[in-house]
C-alpha positions as CSV (number, residue, x, y, z in Angstrom):
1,X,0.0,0.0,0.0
2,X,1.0,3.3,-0.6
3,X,-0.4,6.7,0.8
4,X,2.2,9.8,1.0
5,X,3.7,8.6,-2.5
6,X,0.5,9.0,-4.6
7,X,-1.8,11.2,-2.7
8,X,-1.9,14.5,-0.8
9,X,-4.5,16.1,1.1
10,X,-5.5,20.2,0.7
11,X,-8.4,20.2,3.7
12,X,-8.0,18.7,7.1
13,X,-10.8,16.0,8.4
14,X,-13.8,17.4,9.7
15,X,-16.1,14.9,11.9
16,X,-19.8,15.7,13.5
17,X,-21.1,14.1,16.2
18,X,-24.0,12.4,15.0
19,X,-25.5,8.8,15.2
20,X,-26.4,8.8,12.1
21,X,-24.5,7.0,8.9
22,X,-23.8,8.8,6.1
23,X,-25.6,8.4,3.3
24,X,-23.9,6.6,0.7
25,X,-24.4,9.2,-2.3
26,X,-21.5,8.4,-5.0
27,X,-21.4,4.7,-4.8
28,X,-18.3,4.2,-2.5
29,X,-17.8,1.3,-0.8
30,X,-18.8,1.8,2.6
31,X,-17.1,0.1,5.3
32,X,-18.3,0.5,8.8
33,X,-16.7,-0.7,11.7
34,X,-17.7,-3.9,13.1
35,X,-21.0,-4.3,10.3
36,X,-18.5,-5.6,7.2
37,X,-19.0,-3.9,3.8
38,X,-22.3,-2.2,2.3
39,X,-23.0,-1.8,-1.6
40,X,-19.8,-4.3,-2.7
41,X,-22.2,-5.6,-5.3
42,X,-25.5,-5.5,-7.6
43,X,-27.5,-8.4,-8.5
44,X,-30.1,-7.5,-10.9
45,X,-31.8,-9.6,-13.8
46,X,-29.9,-8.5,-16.8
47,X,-26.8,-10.7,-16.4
48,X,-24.8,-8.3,-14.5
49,X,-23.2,-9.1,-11.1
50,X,-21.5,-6.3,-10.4
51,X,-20.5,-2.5,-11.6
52,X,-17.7,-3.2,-13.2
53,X,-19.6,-6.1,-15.5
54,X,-22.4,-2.8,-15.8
55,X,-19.6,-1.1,-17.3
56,X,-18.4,-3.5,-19.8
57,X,-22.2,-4.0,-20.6
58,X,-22.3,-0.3,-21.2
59,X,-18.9,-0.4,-23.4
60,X,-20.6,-3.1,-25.4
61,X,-23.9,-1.2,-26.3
62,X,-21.9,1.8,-27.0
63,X,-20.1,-0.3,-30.2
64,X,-23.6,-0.8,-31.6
65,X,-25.2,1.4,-34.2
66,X,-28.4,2.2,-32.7
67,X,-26.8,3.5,-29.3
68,X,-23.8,4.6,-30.6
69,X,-26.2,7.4,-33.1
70,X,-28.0,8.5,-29.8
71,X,-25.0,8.7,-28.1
72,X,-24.1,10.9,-30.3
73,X,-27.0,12.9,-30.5
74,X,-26.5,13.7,-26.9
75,X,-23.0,14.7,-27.0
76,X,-23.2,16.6,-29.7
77,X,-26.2,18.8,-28.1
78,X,-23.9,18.8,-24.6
79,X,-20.2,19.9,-25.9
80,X,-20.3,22.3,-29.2
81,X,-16.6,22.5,-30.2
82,X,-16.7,26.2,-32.7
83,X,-13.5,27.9,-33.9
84,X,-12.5,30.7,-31.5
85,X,-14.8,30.0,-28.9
86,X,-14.5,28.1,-25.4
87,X,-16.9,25.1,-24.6
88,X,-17.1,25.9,-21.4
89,X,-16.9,29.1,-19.4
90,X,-17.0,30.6,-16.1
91,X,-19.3,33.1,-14.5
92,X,-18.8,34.9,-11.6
93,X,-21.7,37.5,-11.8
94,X,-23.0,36.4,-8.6
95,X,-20.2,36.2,-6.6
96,X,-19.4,38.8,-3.6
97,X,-15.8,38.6,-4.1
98,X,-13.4,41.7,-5.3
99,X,-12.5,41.9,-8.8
100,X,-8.6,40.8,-8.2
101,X,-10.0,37.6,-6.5
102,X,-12.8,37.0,-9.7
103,X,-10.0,37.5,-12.1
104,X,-7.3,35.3,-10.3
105,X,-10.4,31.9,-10.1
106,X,-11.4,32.8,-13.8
107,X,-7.7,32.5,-14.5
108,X,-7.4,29.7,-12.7
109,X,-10.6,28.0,-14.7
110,X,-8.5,28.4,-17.4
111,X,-5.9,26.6,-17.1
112,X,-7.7,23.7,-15.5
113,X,-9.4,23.8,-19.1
114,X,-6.1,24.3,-20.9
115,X,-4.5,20.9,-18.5
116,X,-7.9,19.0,-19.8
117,X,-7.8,20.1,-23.4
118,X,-11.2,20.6,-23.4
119,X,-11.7,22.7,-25.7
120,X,-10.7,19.7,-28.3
121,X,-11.2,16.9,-26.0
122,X,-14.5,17.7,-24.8
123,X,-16.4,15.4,-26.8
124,X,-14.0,12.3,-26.4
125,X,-14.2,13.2,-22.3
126,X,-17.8,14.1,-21.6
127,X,-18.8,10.8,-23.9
128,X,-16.4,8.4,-21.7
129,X,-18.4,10.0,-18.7
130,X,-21.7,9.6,-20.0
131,X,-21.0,5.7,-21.3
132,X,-19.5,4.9,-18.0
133,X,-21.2,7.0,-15.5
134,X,-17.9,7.9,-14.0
135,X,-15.3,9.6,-14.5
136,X,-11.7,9.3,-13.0
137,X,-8.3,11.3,-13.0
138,X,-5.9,11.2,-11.2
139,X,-4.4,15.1,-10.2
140,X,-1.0,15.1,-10.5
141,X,1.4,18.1,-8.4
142,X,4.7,18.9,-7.5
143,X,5.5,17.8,-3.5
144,X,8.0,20.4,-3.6
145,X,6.4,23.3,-5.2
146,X,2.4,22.7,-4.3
147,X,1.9,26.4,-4.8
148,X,2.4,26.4,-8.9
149,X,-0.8,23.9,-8.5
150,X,-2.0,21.4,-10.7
151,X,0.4,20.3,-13.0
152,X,-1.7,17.4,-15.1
153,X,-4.4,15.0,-15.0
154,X,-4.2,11.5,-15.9
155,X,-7.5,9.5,-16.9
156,X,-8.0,6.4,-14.9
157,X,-10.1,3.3,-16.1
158,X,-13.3,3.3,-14.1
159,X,-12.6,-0.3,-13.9
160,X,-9.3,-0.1,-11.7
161,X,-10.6,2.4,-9.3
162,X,-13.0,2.2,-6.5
163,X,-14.2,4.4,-3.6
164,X,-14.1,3.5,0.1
165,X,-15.3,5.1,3.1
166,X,-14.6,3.8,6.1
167,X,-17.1,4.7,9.0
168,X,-15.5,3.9,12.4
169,X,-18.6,4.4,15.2
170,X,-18.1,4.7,19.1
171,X,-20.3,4.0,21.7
172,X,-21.5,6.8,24.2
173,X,-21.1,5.9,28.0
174,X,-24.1,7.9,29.0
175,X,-26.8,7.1,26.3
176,X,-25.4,4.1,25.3
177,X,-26.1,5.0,21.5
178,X,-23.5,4.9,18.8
179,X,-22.2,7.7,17.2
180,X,-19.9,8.3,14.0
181,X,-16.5,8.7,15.5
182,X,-14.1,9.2,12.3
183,X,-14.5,9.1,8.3
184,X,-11.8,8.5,6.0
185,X,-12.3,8.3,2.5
186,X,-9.9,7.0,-0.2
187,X,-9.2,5.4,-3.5
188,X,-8.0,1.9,-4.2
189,X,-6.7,1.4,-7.3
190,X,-6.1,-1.5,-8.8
191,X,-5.6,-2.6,-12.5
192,X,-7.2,-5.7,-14.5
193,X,-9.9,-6.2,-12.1
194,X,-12.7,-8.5,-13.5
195,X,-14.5,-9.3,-10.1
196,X,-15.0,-5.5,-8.8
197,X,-14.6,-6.5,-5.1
198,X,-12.2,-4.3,-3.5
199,X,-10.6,-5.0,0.1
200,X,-9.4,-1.6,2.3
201,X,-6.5,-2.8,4.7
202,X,-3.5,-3.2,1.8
203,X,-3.9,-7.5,1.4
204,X,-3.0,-7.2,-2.0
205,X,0.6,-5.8,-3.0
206,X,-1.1,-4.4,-5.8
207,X,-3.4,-2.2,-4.1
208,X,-2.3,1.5,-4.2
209,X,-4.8,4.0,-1.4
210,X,-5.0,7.4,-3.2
211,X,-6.0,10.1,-1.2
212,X,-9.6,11.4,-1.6
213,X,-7.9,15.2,-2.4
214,X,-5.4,13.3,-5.5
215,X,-8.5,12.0,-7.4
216,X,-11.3,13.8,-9.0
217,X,-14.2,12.0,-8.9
218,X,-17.7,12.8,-11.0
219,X,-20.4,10.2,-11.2
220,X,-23.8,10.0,-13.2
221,X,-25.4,10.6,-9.7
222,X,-27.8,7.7,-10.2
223,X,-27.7,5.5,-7.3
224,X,-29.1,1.9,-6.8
225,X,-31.6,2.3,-3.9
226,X,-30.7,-1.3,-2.5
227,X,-27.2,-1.8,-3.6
228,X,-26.1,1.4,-3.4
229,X,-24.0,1.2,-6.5
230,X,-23.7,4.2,-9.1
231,X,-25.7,3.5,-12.4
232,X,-24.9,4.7,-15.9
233,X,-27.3,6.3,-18.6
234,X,-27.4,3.6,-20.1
235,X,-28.0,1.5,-17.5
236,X,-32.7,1.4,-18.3
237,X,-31.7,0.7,-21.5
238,X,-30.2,-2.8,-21.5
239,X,-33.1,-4.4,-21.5
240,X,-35.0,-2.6,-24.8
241,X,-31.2,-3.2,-26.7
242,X,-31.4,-6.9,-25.5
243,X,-34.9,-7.2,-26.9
244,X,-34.0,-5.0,-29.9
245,X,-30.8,-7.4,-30.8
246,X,-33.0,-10.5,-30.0
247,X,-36.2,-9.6,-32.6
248,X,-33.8,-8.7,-35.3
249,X,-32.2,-12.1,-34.6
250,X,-35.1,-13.9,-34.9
251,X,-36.0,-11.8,-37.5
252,X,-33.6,-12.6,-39.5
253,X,-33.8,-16.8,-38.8
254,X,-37.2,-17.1,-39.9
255,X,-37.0,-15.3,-43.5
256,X,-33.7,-17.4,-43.8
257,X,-35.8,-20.1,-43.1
258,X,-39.2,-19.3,-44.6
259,X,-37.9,-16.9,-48.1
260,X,-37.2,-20.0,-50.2
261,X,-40.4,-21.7,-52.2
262,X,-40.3,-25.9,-51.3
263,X,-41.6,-28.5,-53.2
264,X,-43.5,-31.4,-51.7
265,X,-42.4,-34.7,-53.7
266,X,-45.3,-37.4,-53.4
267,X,-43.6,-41.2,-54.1
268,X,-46.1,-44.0,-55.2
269,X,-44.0,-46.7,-52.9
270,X,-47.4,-49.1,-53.6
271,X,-46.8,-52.3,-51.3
272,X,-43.5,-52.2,-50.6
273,X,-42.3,-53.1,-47.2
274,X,-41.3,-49.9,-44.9
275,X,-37.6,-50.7,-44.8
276,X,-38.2,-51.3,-48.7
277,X,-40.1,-48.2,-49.2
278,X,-37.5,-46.3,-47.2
279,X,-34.7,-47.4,-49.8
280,X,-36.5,-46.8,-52.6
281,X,-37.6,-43.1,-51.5
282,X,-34.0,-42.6,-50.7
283,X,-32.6,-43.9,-54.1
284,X,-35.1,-41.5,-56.2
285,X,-34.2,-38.7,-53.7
286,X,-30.5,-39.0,-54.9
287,X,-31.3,-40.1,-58.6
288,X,-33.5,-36.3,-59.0
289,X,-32.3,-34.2,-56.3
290,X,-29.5,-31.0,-56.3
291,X,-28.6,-28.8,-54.2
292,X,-27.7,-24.5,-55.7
293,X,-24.9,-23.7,-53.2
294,X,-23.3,-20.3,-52.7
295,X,-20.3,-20.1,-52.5
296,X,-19.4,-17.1,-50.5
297,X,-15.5,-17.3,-51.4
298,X,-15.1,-17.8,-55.1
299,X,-18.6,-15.8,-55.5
300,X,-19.6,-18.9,-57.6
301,X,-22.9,-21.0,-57.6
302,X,-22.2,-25.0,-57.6
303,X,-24.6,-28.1,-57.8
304,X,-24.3,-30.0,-54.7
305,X,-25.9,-33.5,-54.2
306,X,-26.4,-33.5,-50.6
307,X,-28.9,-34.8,-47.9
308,X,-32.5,-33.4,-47.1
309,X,-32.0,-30.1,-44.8
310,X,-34.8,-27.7,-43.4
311,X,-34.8,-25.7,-46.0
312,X,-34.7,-28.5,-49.0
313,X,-37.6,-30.2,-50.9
314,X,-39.2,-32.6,-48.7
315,X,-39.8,-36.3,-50.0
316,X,-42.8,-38.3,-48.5
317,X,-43.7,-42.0,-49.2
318,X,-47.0,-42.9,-50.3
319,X,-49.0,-46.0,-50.1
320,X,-50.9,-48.1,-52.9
321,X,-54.6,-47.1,-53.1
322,X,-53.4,-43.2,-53.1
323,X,-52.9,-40.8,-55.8
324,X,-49.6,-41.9,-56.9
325,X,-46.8,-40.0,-57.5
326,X,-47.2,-36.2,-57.0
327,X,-45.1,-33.0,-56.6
328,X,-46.3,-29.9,-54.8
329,X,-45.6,-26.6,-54.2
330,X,-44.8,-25.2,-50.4
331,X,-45.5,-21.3,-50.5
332,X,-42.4,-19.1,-49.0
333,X,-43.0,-17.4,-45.9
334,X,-45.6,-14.1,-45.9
335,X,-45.4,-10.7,-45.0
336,X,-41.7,-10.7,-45.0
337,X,-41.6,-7.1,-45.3
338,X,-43.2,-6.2,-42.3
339,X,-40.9,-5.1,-39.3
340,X,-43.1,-3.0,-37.2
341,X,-42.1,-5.1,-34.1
342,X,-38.5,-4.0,-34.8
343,X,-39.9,-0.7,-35.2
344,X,-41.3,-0.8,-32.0
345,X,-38.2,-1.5,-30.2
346,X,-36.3,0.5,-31.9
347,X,-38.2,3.4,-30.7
348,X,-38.6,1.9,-27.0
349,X,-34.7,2.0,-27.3
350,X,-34.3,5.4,-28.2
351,X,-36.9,7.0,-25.6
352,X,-35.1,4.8,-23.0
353,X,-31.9,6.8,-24.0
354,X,-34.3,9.9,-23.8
355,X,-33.7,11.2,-27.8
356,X,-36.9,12.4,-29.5
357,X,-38.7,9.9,-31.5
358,X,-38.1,13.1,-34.4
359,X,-34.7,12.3,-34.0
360,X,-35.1,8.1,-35.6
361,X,-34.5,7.9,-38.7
362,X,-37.6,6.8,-41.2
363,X,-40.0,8.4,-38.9
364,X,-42.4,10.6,-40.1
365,X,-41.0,13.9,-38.6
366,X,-36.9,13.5,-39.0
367,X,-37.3,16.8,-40.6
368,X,-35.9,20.1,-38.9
369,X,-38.2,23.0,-38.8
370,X,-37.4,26.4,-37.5
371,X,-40.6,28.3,-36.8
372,X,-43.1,28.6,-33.8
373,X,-43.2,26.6,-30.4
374,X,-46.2,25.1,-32.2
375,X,-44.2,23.4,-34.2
376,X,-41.5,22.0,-32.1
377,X,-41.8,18.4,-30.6
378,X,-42.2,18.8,-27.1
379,X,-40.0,15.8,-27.2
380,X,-37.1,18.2,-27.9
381,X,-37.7,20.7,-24.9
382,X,-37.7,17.5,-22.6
383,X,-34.6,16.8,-24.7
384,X,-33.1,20.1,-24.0
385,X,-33.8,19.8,-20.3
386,X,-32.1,16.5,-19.6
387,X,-29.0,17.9,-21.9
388,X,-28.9,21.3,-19.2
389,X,-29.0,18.2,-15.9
390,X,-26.3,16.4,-17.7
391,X,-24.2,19.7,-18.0
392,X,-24.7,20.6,-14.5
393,X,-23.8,17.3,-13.1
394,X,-20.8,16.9,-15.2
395,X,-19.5,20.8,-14.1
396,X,-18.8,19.0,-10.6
397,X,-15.8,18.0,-12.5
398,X,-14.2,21.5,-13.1
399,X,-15.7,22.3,-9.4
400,X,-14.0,19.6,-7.8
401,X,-10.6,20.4,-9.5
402,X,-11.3,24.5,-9.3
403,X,-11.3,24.1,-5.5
404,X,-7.9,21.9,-5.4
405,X,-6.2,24.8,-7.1
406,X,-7.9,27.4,-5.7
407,X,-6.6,25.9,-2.7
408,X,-3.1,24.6,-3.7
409,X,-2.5,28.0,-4.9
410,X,-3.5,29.9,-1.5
411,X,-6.0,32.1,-4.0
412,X,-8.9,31.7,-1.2
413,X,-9.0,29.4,1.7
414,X,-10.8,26.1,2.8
415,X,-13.5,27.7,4.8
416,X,-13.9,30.6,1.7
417,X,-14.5,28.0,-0.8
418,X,-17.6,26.6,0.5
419,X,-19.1,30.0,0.8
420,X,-18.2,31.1,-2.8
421,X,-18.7,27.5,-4.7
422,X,-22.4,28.2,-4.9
423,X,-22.0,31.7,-6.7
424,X,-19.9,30.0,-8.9
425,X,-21.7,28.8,-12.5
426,X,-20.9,27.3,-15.5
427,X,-21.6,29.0,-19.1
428,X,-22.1,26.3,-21.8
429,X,-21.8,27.1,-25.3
430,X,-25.2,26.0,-26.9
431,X,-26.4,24.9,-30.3
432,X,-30.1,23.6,-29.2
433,X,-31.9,26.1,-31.5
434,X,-35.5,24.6,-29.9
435,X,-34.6,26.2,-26.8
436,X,-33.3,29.0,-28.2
437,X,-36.9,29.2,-30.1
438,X,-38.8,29.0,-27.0
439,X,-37.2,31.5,-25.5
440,X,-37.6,33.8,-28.1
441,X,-41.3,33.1,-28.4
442,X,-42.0,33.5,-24.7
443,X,-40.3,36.7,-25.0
444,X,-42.2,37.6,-28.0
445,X,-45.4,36.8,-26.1
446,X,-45.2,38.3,-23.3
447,X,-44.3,41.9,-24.9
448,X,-47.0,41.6,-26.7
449,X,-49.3,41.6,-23.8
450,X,-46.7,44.5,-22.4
451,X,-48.1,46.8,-25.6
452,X,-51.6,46.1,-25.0
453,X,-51.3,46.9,-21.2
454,X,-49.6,50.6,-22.3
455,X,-52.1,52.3,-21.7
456,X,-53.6,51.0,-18.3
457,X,-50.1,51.0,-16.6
458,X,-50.2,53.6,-14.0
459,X,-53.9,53.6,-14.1
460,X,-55.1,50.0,-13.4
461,X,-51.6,48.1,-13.1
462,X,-48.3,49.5,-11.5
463,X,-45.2,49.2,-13.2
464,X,-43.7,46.7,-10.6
465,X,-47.2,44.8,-11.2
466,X,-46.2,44.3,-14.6
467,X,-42.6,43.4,-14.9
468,X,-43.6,40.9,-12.0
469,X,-46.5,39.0,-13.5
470,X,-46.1,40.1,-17.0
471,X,-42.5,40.1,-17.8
472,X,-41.5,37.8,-15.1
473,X,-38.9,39.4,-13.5
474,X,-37.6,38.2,-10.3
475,X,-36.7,41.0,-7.5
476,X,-32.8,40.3,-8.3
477,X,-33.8,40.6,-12.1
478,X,-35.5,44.3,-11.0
479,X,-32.7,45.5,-9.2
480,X,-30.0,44.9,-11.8
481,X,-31.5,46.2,-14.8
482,X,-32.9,49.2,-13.1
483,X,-29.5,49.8,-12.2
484,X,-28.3,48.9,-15.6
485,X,-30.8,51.5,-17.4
486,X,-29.8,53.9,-14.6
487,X,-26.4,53.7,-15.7
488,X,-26.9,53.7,-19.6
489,X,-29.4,56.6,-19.6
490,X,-29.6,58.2,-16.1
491,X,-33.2,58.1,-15.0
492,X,-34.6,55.9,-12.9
493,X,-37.1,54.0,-15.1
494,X,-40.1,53.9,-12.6
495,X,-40.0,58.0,-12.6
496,X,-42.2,57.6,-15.4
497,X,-43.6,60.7,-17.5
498,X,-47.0,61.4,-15.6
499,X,-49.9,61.2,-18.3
500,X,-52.0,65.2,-18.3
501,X,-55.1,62.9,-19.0
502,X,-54.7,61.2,-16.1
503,X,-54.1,64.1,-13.9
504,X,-57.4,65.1,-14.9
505,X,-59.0,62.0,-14.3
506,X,-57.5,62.0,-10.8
507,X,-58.8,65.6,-10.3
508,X,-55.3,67.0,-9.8
């Protein structure tokens, strides 16, 4: 085992008295003191035993041409990569910090971006995440020299890394209740692992323990209620691709089977004893009978004399006193060109992955419109709001490695960062022009309703009435652009001009 060689630690160990156990919310493997191990493993009915096996099931669908296209679809909607511009950005709007301290985190932001490549690798990164559910790396910085920060970041298979938290609990002498004593949390990591069992306690030469600051950890934030194991995206769709692969299987057997026309040969055997009747059905079977081969190879067709197979003529003896000899014709298979069944997985497949039904191709409504809300799948705004929660769960990443160099760097300090982490957000650059269409729209309608209230503000409705209930604006949305228009014109935009009419209606 090794703990001061690979890992360092930027925050000291805070413990709360408390009887409760921590909720196990990223999938670790808990290990509490004197109860064994909690969430080592998932049994669940589509042949997977354990995460790392969920993985490789994941990996697998991935390859596949129906996943691999939504896939896609969602990456592509989640990380734009556009000459001269940055997929992600930072904004600091809301936090109460001064200027010198903004500029030295957005600088810092930066070169975490600039150590990830993301600008380029974006796609490949965000895409291992997604397919996964996790995302390691491992942060690499000088011992001697911490203050010059982060220096790189090295990718670690989700299969050779686990999570453990140990949990050690002590008894109180007056209530006689146990209470959580200590928590340490920290990586094992351990290549080639097949089994996905992972022992804390350094059994294994192999094991290296990481400390929890040394690793940057994101996960899908899906978590198995019983196991307690993180779960990819892909995870509820296993079971429509298994049915998907399975009905195009089939598919395929039964016109293999049922696409050839048969014929049904009749053999007047009259009298004949049945082991002489068998003979003689068998010599006329190879007297009359060929075989058209295929051959895949030399791309040429050969005759072939071979024996009766399931999809050959079949030969049937016939007794004296019946027609006599008579040949037959079996008719092929019908309605070979019907595949709405396929179509009907295909599609529980894709909403499973959550992509618009628009989105399959050979549906009616692949096409892309541009035009009124009216005419926009809702599909897609469900779309564009699972695309936003993937974003925001994913920016955990540059939050978890924004606060190690923040930190490494003395630019704030441990007890700053948790006060300024929430102010901090993340500025994606997007290319969903349905949402973009939305907005646009509601904006459009609701200053429409703004010009036909003109002329009743100030005499039925107020102006904060109005930007409240018609407009929409929250009290932080009031306060900065009345200070914005105060600065760009100079008035105050509630000392509205005071209407003569209405001075005489008022009796003034």
């Amino acid at each position: 085992m090794a703990f001061d060689l690979f890992g360092f630690s930027v925050s000291k160990k805070k413990t709360t008295k408390t009887f409760v156990t921590p909720e196990n919310d990223d999938g670790a493997i808990t290990y509490v003191e004197g109860g064994g191990f909690v969430g080592t493993y998932l049994n669940t009915d589509i042949d997977a035993k354990d995460e790392n096996l969920l993985i490789q099931k994941y990996r697998e669908m991935a390859t596949t041409q129906e996943v691999d296209l939504a896939i896609t679809d969602v990456i592509n909607e989640a990380v734009l990569h556009e000459t001269g511009k940055s997929s992600i950005n930072l904004s600091l709007e809301k936090l109460e910090q001064s200027d010198s301290i903004k500029k030295k985190i957005s600088d810092e932001f930066k070169q975490i971006v600039k150590i990830l490549d993301f600008n380029k690798s974006g796609y490949d990164i965000f895409r291992k995440w997604y397919i996964d559910g996790k995302l390691y790396h491992h942060i690499i910085i000088d011992k001697t020299k911490p203050k010059e920060g982060i220096k790189n970041l090295i990718p670690v298979d989700a299969l050779d890394i686990k999570k453990v938290r140990e949990i050690k609990r002590e008894k109180d002498v007056v209530s006689n209740v146990e209470f959580v004593k200590e928590i340490e949390e920290y990586f094992i990591y351990k290549p080639d692992q097949s089994t996905g069992q992972f022992l804390p306690g350094g059994k294994h030469n192999e094991e290296v323990k990481v400390s929890s600051d040394a690793i940057s950890y994101v996960h899908s934030g899906m978590i198995d209620a019983e196991k307690q194991v993180i779960l990819g995206y892909l995870y509820k769709s296993i079971k429509p691709y298994n049915q998907l692969r399975m009905i195009e299987d089939s598919l395929v057997i039964y016109r293999l089977a049922r696409a050839p026309e048969r014929r049904i040969f009749y053999i007047d055997v009259g009298n004949l004893p049945k082991l002489k009747a068998e003979q003689y059905l068998r010599s006329v079977m190879d007297k009359y009978k060929q075989k058209v081969v295929y051959n895949a190879q030399t791309g040429e067709v050969e005759d072939q004399k071979k024996q009766m197979s399931m999809l050959e003529d079949f030969w049937l003896p016939r007794r004296e006193g019946g027609r006599g000899t008579e040949i037959n014709t079996l008719p092929s298979g019908q309605n070979l060109g019907e595949i709405d069944d396929i179509e009907y997985f295909r599609k529980k497949l894709y909403q499973s992955l959550n992509i618009p039904i628009s989105r399959i191709e050979g549906t009616e409504s692949t096409s892309f419109n541009l035009g009124r809300t009216s005419e926009i799948n809702r599909d897609e705004i469900k779309f564009a709001k699972f695309i936003s929660r993937l974003r925001q769960r994913f920016s955990s990443l540059f939050t978890d490695l924004l606060r190690v160099q923040l930190l490494l760097k003395g630019v704030i300090k441990e007890d700053d960062w948790y006060e300024i982490k929430d102010a901090i957000e993340y500025v994606w650059t997007k290319d969903s022009h349905y949402a973009e269409l939305k907005q646009n729209e509601i904006l459009r309608e609701r200053l429409e309703v703004l010009s036909s209230l003109d002329e009743y503000i100030g005499k039925y409705y107020s102006n904060e009435w109005v930007r409240k209930n018609v407009l929409r604006q929250s009290e932080d949305e009031i306060e900065e652009l009345d200070r914005q228009i105060k600065g760009e014109t100079g008035t105050d935009p509630d000392d509205a001009e005071i209407n003569p009419d209405l001075l005489d209606y008022q009796g003034d």
